[in-house]
Wavefront OBJ file of the C-alpha trace (Angstrom):
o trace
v -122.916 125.249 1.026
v -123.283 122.332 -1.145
v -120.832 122.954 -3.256
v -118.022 123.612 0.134
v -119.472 119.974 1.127
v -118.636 118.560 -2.160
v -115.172 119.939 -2.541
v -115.932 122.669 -4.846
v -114.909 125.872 -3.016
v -113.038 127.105 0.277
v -114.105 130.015 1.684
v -111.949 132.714 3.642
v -113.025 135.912 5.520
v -111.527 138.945 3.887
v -109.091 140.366 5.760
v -109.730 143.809 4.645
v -113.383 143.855 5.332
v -114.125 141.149 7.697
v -117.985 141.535 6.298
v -117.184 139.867 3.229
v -116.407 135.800 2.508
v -113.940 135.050 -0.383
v -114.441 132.328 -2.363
v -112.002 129.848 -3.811
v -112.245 127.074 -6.107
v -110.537 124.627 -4.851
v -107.953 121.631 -6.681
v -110.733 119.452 -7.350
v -112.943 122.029 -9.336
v -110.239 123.065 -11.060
v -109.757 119.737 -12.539
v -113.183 119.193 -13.229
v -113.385 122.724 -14.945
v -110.461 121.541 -17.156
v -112.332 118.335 -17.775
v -115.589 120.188 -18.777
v -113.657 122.791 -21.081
v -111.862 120.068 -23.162
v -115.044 118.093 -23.631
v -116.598 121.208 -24.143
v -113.853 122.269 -27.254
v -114.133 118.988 -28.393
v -118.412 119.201 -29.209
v -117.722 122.687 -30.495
v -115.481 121.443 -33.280
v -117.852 118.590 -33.680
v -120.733 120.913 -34.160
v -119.088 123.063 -36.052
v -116.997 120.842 -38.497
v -117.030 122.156 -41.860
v -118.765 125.983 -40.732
v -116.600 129.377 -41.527
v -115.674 131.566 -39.033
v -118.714 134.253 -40.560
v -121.574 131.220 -40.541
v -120.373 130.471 -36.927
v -120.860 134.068 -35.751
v -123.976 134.415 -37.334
v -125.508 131.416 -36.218
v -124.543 132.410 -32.780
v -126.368 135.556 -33.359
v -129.358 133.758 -34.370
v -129.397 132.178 -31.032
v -128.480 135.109 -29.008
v -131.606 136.315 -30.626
v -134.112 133.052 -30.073
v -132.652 133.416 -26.320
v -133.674 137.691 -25.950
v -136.815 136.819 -27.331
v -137.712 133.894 -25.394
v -136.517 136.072 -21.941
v -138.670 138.887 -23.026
v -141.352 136.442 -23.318
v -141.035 134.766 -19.770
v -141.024 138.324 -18.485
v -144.518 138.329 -19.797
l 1 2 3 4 5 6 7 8 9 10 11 12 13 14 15 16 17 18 19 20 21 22 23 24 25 26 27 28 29 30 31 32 33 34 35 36 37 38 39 40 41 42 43 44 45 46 47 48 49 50 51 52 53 54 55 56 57 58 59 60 61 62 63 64 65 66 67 68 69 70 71 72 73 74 75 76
């Protein structure tokens, strides 16, 4: 609901099952989603200035690992 009040979405009964509720983004989050990805492409080469492709991948790996470990832990 927040996110309808601030602009974010539309939302539309389906007209094939008049259960469901589709959601749209709307102009507005498109934008900011544009916004966010360049700024977001931008850090990445920032952070990774000067890293090969293989060092990137594994250091992603690394972290894919610190975050299974540290969910298996808060499942605890």
């Amino acid at each position: 609901e927040r996110m309808e009040k601030n602009g974010l979405i539309s939302r539309k009964t389906d007209e094939a099952d008049k259960r469901k509720t589709l959601l749209f983004l709307t102009d507005k989050a498109k934008e900011l989603k544009e916004a966010y990805d360049s700024v977001s492409n931008e850090m990445g080469n920032i952070y990774y200035r000067d890293f090969t492709d293989k060092e990137i991948l594994q250091f992603e790996e690394y972290l894919n690992r610190i975050r299974v470990n540290l969910e298996e832990w808060s499942d605890k």
